[in-house]
C-alpha positions as CSV (number, residue, x, y, z in Angstrom):
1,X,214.6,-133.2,27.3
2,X,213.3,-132.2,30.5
3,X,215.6,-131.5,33.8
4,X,215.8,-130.9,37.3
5,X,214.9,-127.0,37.7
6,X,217.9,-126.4,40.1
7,X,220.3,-128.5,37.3
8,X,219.4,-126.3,34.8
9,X,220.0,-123.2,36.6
10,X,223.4,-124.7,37.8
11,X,224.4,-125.4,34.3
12,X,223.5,-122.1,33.4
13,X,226.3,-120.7,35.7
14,X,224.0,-118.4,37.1
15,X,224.2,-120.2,40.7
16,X,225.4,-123.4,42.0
17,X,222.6,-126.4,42.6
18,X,222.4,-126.2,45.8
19,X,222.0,-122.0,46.0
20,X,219.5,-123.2,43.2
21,X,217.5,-124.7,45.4
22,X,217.2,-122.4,48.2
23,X,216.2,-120.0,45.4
24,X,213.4,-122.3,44.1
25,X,211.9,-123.0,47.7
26,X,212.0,-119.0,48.2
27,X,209.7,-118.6,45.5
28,X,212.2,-116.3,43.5
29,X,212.3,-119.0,40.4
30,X,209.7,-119.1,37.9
31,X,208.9,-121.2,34.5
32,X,206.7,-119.9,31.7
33,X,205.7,-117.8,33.7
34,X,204.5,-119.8,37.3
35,X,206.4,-119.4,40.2
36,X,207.7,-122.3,41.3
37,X,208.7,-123.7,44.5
38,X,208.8,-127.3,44.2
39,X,212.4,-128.9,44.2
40,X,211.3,-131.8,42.2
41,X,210.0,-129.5,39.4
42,X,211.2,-130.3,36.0
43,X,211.9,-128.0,33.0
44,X,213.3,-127.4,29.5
45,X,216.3,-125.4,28.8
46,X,214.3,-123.9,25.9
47,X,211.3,-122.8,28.6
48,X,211.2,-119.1,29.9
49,X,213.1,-119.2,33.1
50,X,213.4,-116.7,35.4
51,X,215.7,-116.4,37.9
52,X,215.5,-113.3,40.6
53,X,214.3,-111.0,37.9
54,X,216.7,-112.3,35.3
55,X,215.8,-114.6,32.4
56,X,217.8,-117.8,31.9
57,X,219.8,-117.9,28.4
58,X,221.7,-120.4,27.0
59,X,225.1,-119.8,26.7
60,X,228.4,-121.0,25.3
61,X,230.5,-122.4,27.6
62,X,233.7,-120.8,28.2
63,X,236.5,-122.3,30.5
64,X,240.0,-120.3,31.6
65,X,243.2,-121.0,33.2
66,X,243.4,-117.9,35.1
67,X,246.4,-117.1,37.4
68,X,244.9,-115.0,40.5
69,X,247.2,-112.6,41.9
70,X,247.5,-112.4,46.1
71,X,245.1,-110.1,47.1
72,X,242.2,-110.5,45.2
73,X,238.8,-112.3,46.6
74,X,238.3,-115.3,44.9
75,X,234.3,-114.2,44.4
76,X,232.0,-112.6,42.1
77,X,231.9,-109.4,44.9
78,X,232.8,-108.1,47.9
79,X,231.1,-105.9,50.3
80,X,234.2,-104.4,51.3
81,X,234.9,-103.1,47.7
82,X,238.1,-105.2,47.6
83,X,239.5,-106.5,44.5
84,X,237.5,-109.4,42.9
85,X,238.1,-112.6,40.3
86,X,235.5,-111.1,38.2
87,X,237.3,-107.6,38.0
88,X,240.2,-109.7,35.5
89,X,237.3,-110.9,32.9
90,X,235.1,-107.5,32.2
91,X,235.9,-108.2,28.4
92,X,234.5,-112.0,28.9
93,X,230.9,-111.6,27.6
94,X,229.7,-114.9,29.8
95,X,229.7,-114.2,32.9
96,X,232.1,-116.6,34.6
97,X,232.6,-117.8,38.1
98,X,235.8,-118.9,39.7
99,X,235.8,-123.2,40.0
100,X,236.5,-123.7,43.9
101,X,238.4,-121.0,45.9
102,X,241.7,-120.0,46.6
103,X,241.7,-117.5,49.6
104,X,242.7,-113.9,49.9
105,X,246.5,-114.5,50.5
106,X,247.4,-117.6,48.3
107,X,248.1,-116.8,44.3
108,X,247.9,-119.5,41.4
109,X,245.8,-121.4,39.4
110,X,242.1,-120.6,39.3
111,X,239.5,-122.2,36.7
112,X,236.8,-119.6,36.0
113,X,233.7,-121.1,33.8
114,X,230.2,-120.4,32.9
115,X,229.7,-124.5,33.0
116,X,227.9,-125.0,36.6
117,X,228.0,-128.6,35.6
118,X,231.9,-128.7,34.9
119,X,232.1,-127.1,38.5
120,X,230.3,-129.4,40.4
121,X,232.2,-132.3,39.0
122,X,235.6,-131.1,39.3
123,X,235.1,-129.5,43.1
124,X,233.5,-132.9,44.4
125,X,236.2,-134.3,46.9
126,X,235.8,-137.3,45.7
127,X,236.7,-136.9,42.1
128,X,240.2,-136.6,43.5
129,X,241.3,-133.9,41.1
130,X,244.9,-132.7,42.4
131,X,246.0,-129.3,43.0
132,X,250.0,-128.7,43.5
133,X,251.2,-125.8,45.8
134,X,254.1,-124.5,46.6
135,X,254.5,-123.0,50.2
136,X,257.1,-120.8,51.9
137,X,257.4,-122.2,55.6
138,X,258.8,-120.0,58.4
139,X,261.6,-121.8,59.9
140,X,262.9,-125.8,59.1
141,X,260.5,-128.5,58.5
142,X,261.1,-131.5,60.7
143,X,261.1,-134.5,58.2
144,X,258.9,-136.1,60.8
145,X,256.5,-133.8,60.5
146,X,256.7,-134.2,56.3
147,X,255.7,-137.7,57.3
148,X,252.5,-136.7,58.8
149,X,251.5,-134.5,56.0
150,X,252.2,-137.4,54.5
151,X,249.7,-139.3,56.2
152,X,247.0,-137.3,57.0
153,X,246.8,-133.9,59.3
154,X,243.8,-133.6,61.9
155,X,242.5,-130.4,61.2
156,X,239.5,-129.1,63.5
157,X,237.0,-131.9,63.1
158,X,238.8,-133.8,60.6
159,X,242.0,-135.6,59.2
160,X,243.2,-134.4,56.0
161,X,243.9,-137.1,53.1
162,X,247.6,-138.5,52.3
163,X,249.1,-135.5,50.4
164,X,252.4,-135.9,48.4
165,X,255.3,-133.9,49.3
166,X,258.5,-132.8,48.6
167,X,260.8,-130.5,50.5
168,X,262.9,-128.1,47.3
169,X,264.5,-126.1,49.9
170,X,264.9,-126.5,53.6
171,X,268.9,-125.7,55.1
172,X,269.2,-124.7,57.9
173,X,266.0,-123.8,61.5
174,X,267.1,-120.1,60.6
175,X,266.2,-120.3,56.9
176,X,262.6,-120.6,55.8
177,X,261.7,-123.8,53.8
178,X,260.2,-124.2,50.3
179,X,257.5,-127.1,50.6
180,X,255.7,-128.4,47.4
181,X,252.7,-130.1,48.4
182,X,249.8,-131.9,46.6
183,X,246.1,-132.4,47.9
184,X,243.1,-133.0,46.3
185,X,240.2,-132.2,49.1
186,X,240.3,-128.5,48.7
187,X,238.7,-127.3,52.1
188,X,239.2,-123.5,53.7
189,X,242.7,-122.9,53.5
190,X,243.5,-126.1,53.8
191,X,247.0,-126.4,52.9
192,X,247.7,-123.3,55.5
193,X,246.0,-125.4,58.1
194,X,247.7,-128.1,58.1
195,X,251.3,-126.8,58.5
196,X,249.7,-124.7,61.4
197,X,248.5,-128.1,63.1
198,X,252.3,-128.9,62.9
199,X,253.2,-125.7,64.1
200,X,254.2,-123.9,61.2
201,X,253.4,-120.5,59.6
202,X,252.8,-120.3,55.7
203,X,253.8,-117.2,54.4
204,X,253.6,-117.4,51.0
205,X,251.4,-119.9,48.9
206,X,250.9,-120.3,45.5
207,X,248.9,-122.9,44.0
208,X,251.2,-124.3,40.9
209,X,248.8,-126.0,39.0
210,X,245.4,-127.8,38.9
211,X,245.9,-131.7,37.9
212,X,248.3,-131.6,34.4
213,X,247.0,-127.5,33.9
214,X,250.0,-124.9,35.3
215,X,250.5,-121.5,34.6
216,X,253.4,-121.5,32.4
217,X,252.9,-119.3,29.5
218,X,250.5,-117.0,32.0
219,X,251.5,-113.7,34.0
220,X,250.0,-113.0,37.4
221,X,246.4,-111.5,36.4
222,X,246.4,-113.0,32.9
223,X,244.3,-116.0,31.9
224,X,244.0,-118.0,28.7
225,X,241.0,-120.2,27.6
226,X,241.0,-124.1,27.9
227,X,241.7,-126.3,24.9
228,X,238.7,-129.0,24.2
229,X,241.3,-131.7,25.0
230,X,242.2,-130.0,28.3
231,X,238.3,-129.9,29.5
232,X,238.0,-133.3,28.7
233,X,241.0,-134.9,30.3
234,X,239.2,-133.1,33.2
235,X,235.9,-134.5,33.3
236,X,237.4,-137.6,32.4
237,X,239.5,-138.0,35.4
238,X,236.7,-136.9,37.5
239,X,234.0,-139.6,36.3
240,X,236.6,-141.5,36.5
241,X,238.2,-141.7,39.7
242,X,237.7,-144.3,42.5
């Protein structure tokens, strides 16, 4: 069956589409040997594809649970020589990619995948696929402002969506308050951002789990692979949300 060019490079893992794409119109994509820089260009998986030097193969898809540490990029490199995602899965033959981002400072649940397809779907905004965090505020709270994380934060150029929270520990404006918070947009540092609208620094945030996936079992640094069930329950959800 024949495919978008940029889909099947996505699925491959070795890009997302839309990097795909800029690839293809630089003329660094070719198939069966013809460079090709047509968007609308459509391929086999079983043609020769080469991508920047490096030939397309099909590959089994792997999917892990991995619980990033603090510290540690959440990227394939770093020009800075800084700690990286990848640096945790040298003895995973696929190469794997981390599914969305959680920055520099923030530990927790990551999905890391070869499936470019699997990415796209769970990252989209829209697919409403929840991510729980637990943050450590500086200072008390206000329950008033609770209620407008509630609601919606304006962050920048935008309002955040309702997010669900719940305050575990919060005694006294010298004490620093444990907030668990669920979103499912997923922007920059998002959930830092919108305690600092409110005034509020975040310093420490850990990302508890990712929909019905959490860490228990896990160590910081370790990862364990997906069950079938567990993938599809994701993609489900995703294809199915409203």
């Amino acid at each position: 069956m024949q495919e978008r060019l940029q889909k099947i490079i996505a699925a491959s893992g070795y890009a997302s589409r839309r990097k795909a794409e800029q690839l293809i119109l630089d003329g660094k994509v070719s198939v069966n040997g013809q460079v090709v820089k047509e968007l609308g260009t459509k391929a086999r998986a079983s043609d020769i594809i080469i991508v920047e030097g490096t030939r397309l193969l099909k590959e089994n898809k792997r999917y892990y649970l991995f619980y990033k540490p603090e510290r540690v990029i959440t990227s394939m490199s770093d020009e800075k020589n800084r700690e990286c995602v990848k640096d945790f899965f040298n003895e995973v033959s696929e190469r794997v990619f981390p599914v969305g981002r959680l920055d520099y400072d923030t530990s927790g649940a990551l999905i890391m995948t070869n499936d470019g397809e699997f990415t796209n779907l769970i990252n989209h905004p829209s697919h409403k696929i929840k991510k729980t965090y637990i943050a450590k505020v500086k200072g008390k709270v206000e329950e008033r402002h609770i209620k407008i994380l509630k609601t919606g934060v304006r962050i920048e150029n935008y309002k955040t969506a309702p997010a669900r929270v719940e305050v575990l520990k919060n005694k006294n404006k010298s004490s620093n308050t444990l907030v668990q918070i669920t979103i499912h947009e997923g922007k920059n540092r998002q959930v830092r951002k919108m305690f600092e609208a409110l005034g509020y620094e975040v310093i420490k945030l850990k990302r508890t789990s990712i929909d019905d996936l959490t860490l228990e079992g896990l160590k910081i640094g370790e990862y364990r692979p997906l069950t079938i069930h567990e993938v599809r329950v994701l993609v489900n959800k995703a294809k199915n949300s409203k």
